[in-house]
C-alpha positions in Angstrom: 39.6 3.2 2.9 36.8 2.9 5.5 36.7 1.4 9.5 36.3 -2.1 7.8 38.5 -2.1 5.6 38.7 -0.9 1.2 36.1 0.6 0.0 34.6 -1.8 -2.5 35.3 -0.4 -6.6 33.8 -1.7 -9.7 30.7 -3.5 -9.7 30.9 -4.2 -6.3 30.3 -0.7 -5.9 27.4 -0.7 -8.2 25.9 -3.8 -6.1 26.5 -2.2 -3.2 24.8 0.9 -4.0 21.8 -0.7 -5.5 21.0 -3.1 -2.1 18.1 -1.9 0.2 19.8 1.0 3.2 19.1 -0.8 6.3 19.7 2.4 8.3 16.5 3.5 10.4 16.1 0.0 11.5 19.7 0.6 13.3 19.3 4.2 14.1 15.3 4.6 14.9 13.8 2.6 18.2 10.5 3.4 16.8 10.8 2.6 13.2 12.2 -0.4 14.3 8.2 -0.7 16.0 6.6 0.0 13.1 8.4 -1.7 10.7 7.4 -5.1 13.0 3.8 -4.0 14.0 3.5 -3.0 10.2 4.7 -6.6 9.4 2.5 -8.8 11.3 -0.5 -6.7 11.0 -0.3 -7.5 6.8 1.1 -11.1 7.7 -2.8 -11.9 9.6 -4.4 -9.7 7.7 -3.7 -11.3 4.7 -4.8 -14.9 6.4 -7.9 -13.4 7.2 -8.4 -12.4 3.3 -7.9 -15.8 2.6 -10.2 -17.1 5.6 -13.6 -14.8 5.0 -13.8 -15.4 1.1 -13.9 -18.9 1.5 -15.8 -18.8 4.9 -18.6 -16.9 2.8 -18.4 -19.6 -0.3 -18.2 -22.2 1.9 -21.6 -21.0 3.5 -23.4 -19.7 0.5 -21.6 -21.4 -2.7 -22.3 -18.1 -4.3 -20.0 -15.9 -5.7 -22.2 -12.8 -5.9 -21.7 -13.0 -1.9 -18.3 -13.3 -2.1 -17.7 -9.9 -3.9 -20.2 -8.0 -2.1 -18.0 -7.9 0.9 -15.8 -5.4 -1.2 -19.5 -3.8 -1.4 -20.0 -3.4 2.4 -16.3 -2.0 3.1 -16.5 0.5 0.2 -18.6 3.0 2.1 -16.4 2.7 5.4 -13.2 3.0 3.2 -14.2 6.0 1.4 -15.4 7.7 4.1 -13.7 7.7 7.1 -10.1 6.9 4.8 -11.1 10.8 5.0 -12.0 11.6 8.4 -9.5 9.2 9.8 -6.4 11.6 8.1 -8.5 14.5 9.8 -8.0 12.8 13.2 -4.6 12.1 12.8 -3.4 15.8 11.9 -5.7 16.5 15.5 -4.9 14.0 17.8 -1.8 11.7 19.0 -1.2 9.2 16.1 0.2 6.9 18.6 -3.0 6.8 20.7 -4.8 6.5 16.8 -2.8 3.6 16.3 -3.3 1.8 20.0 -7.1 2.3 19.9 -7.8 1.3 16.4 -5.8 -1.3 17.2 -7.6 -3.0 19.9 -11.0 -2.5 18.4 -9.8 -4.6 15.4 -8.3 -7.4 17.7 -11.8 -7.6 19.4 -13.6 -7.5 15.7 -11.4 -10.3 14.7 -12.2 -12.1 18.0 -15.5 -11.7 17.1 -15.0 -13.5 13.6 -13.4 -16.0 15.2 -16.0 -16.8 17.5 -18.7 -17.1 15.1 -16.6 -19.4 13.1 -16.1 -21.6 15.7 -20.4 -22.0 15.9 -22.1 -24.8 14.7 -24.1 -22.2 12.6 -22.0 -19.3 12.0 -24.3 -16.3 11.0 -23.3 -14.5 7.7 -25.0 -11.8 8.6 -22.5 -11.2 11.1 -19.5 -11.6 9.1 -20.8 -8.7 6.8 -21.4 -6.2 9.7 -17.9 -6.9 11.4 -16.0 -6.8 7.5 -18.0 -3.0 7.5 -16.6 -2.4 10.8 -13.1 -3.7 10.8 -13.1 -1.5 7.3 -14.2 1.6 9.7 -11.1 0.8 12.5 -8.7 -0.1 9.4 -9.6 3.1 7.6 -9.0 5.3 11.0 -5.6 3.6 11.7 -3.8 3.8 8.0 -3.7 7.7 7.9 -2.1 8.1 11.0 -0.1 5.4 10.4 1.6 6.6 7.2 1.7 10.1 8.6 4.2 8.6 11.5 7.3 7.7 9.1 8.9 11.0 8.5 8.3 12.0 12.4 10.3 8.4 13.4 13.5 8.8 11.0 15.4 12.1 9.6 14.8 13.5 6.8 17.6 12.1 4.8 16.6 8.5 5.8 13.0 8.8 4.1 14.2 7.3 1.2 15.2 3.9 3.1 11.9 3.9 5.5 9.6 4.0 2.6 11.2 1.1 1.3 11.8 -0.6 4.4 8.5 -0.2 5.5 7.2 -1.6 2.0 9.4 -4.2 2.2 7.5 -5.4 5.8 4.5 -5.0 4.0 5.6 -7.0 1.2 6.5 -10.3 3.6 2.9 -10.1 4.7 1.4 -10.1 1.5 3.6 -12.9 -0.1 3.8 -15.3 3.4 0.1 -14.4 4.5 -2.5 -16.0 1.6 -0.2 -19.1 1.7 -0.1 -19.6 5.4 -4.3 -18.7 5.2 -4.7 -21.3 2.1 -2.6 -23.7 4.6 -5.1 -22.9 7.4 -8.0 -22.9 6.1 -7.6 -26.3 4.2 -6.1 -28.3 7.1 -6.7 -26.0 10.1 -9.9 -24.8 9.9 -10.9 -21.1 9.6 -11.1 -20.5 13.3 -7.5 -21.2 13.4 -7.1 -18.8 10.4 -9.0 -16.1 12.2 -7.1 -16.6 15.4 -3.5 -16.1 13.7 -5.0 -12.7 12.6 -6.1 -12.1 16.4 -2.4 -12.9 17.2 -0.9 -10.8 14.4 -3.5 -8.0 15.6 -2.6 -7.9 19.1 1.0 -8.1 18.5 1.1 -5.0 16.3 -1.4 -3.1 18.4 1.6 -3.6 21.8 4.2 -2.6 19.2 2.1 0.6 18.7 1.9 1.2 22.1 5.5 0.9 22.8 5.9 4.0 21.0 6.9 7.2 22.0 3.8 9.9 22.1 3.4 11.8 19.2 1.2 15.0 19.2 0.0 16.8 16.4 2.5 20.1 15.6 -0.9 22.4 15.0 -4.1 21.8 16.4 -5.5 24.6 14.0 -8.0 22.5 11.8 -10.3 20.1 14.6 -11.9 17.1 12.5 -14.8 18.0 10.5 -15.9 18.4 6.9 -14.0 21.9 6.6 -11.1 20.3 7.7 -11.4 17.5 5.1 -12.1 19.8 2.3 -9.1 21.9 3.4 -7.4 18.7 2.8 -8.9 18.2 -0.3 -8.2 21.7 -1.2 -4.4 21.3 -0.8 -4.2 18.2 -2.5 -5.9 19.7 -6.3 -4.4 22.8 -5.5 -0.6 21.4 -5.8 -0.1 20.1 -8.9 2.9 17.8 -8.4 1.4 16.4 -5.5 -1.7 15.9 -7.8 0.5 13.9 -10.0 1.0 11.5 -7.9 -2.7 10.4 -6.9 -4.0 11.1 -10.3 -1.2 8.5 -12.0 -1.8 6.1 -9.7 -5.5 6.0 -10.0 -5.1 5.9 -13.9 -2.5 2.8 -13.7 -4.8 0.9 -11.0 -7.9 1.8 -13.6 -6.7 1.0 -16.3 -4.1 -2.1 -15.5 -5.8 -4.1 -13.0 -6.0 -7.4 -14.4 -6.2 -10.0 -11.1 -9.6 -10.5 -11.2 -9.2 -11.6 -15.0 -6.4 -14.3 -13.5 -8.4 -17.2 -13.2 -10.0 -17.4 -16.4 -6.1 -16.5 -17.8 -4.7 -19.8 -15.9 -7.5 -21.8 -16.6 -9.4 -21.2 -19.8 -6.3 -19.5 -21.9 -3.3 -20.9 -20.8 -5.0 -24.7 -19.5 -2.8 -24.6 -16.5 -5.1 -23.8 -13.2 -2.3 -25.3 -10.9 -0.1 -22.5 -11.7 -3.1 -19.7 -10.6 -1.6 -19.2 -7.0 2.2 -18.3 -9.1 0.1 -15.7 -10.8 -0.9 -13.9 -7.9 2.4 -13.4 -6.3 4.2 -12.9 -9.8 3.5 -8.9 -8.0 4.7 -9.3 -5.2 8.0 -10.9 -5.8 8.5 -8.7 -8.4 7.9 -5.8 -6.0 10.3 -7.6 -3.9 13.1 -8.0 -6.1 12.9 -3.8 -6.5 12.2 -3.2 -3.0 15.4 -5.0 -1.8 17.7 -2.9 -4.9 16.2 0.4 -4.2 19.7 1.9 -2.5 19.6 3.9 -5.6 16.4 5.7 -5.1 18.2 8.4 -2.9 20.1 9.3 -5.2 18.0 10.2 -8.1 16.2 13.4 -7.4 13.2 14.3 -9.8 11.1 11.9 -8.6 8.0 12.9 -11.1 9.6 11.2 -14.0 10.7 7.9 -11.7 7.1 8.0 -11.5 6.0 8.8 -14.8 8.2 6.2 -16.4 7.8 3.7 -13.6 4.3 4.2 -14.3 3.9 4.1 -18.0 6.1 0.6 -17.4 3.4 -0.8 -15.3 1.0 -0.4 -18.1 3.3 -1.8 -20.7 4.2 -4.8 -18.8 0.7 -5.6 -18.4 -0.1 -5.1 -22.0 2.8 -7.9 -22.9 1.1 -10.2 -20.3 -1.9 -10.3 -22.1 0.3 -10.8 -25.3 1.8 -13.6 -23.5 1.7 -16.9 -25.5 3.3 -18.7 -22.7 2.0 -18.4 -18.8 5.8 -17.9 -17.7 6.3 -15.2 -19.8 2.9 -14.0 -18.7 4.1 -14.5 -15.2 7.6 -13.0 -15.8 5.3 -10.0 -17.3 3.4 -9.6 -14.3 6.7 -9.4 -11.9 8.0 -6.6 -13.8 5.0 -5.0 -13.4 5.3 -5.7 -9.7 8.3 -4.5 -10.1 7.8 -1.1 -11.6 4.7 -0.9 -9.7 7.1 -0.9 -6.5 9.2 2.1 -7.8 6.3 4.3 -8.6 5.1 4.2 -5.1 9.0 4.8 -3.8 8.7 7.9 -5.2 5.1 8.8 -4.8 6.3 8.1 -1.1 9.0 10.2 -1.1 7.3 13.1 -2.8 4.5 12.7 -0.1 6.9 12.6 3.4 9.6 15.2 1.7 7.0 17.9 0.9 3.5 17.5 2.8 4.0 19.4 6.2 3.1 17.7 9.5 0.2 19.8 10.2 -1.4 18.3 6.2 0.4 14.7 6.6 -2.7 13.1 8.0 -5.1 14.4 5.8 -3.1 13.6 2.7 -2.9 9.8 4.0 -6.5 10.0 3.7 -6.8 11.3 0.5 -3.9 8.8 -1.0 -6.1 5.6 0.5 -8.9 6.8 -1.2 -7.3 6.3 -4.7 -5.8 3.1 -3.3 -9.1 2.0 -2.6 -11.4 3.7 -5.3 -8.7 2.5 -8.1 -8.5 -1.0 -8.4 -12.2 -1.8 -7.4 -12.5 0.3 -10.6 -9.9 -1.5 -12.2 -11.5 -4.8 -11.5 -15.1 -3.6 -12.4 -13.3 -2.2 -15.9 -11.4 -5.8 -16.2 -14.1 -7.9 -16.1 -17.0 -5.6 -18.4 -14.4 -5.6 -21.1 -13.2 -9.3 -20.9 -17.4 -10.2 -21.1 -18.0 -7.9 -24.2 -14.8 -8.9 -26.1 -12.0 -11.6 -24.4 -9.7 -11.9 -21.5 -7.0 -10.9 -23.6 -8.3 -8.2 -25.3 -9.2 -6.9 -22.0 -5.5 -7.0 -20.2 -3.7 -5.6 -23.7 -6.1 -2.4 -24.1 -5.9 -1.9 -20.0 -2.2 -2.0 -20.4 -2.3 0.5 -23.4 -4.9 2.8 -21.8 -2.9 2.9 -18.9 0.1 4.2 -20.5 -1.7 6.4 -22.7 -3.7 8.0 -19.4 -0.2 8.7 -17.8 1.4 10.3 -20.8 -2.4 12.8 -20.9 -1.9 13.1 -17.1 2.0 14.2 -17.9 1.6 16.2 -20.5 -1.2 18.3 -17.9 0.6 18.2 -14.8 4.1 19.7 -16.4 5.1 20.3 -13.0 5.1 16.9 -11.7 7.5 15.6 -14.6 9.6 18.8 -13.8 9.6 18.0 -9.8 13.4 18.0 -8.1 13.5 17.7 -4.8 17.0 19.8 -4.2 14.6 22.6 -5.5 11.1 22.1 -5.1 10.3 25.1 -3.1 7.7 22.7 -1.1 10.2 20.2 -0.6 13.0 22.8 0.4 10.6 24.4 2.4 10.2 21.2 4.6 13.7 20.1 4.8 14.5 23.4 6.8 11.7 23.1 9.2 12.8 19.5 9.8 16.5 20.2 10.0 15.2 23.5 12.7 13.4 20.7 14.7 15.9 18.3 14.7 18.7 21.1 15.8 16.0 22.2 18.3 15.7 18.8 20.1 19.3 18.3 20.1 20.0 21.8 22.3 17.3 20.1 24.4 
């Protein structure tokens, strides 16, 4: 029995255990604030990444301008992704978050003001994308790094996925409600909903308690980032996890092949927009089951698997001979997609110390960034030299091959438990010392 009444048996039991733990939202004030702030900043983020691309076509009809605003952000990106994850191992990630924050509403102002000119300058819209890409790449480390200093250590499991599933309501609502805007609106409008979104998750920042570094050891600068870098190649599971993810995103990025799928091998262009969330529903549909992800402890071969999944998923995409299976195809990757980065989470916020946390964000958005532009760049040379399909089944294949290599030489991230990872075990105790410590307080 329980307070509420039986306890359910069965496959109510199973159900129950597979739905999404709710429990930082009800037991963390500040979670609560991120979770929020992290939802509307990808809600008007994504209207905005709806708005520019067509702002630019609209301006220049070429397409070559379009993708060379990926060109401008890469530098910014790769960069200070780096030197941002220094700062927030130095400095208070709250004040990261509030600052960063407010230079992006004013960027976005900026976008919107331009659009609203007779003439807007494109010019313009390329140096504000670089900087935006500067203040977005300072903000994400410390960001990330916050989660495991908001919730205890046994609720990591549920933030990650609560926090993914915020993320997921932007990207799935936002491109819709920019199409919407742009099309009947106007892109001023669109840019302004991203102001709003902005400003809203830059006060939900604020609202948060202060939270200053544990060690202020390692001041930003290049030693510190190759201190960083050092820590990262020099544990092997945690090497795991960026090195599989860079291989899947390499390998099995097939969006930019999407259009020409819809349109030139399937003849059904109207159904282009399903394609692109096909992800994220899919990523959904695990996000809101993942109650059992706390309970399964070696979270290597969640990945592994989750991972070689991915690839094989996309490979029977490009097999398709149908664009609903295709589609179907693509939500399971989505799906599998999701519960790699569960675990790559977990391993991440259960094992990296606070003093590294920052740093490690840095190094993780780098692969995040670097890995699909060279997924795409791979896409789109092998669908020219041989055919869109041909292209998606061998990125598939490759990618599960390149996991299986990357397995077979990281033996200790397909052995990782976290009961006994001495990294993990490590960082429980000095959690569960703090948390005892501010209780006596």
């Amino acid at each position: 029995m329980t307070e509420d009444g039986p306890r359910p048996t069965g496959w109510r039991a199973r159900l129950a255990g597979l739905r999404m733990d709710l429990t930082p939202l009800r037991t963390s004030r500040d979670f609560r604030l991120l979770f929020w702030a992290g939802t509307v900043f990808y809600l008007g983020g994504m209207v905005t990444y709806v708005a520019m691309p067509f702002q630019i076509y609209q301006l220049t009809g070429s397409n070559f301008a379009v993708g060379a605003v990926a060109l401008v952000e890469l530098v910014p990106l790769v960069v200070f992704g780096l030197y941002g994850g220094a700062l927030a191992d130095h400095v208070d990630r709250r004040s990261m978050l509030v600052w960063t924050g407010v230079a992006q509403v004013l960027l976005t102002a900026v976008l919107l003001v331009n659009a609203a000119l007779d003439q807007p300058r494109l010019s313009l819209i390329y140096v504000d994308a670089g900087l935006l890409a500067v203040a977005q790449s300072l903000q994400r480390p410390s960001r990330d790094a916050l989660i495991p200093r908001v919730v205890r250590h046994d609720e990591l499991a549920a933030a990650i996925s609560l926090n993914s599933f915020g993320v997921q309501i932007g990207l799935l609502l936002g491109p819709a409600l920019g199409g919407v805007m742009v099309s009947n609106v106007g892109i001023p409008a669109a840019y302004a909903v991203d102001v709003t979104g902005l400003a809203l998750a830059t006060a939900f920042g604020a609202a948060l308690r202060r939270y200053p570094p544990v060690d202020r050891s390692n001041p930003p600068s290049w030693a510190s980032i190759v201190s960083g870098l050092r820590y990262a190649v020099g544990r092997r599971d945690l090497l795991g996890t960026y090195v599989i993810d860079m291989a899947a995103m390499f390998f099995a990025m097939p969006i930019v092949l999407f259009p020409a799928l819809a349109q030139d091998i399937f003849r059904r262009p109207e159904l282009l927009g399903v394609l692109y969330t096909a992800e994220v529903v899919g990523s959904m549909v695990a996000t809101l089951t993942s109650g059992w992800t706390r309970r399964f402890h070696h979270h290597g071969r969640a990945v592994v698997v989750a991972s070689m999944g991915y690839g094989a998923s996309v490979a029977l995409m490009g097999l398709a001979p149908d664009i609903w299976l295709a589609i179907g195809c693509f939500a399971l990757a989505g799906a599998c997609d999701m519960v790699s980065g569960l675990f790559r989470g977990l391993i991440w916020h259960q094992t990296i110390p606070d003093e590294m946390r920052g740093r490690m964000a840095g190094v993780e958005m780098l692969g995040y960034s670097l890995g699909p532009l060279g997924g795409q760049a791979r896409s789109g040379v092998v669908a020219d030299a041989t055919s869109v399909r041909t292209s998606i089944v061998s990125g598939g294949m490759l990618c599960v091959v390149g996991v299986a290599a990357t397995t077979a030489w990281l033996r200790e991230f397909w052995i990782y438990d976290d009961r006994t990872d001495e990294h993990a075990v490590r960082e429980r105790t000095v959690r569960s010392a703090r948390a005892a410590a501010a209780d006596e307080a």
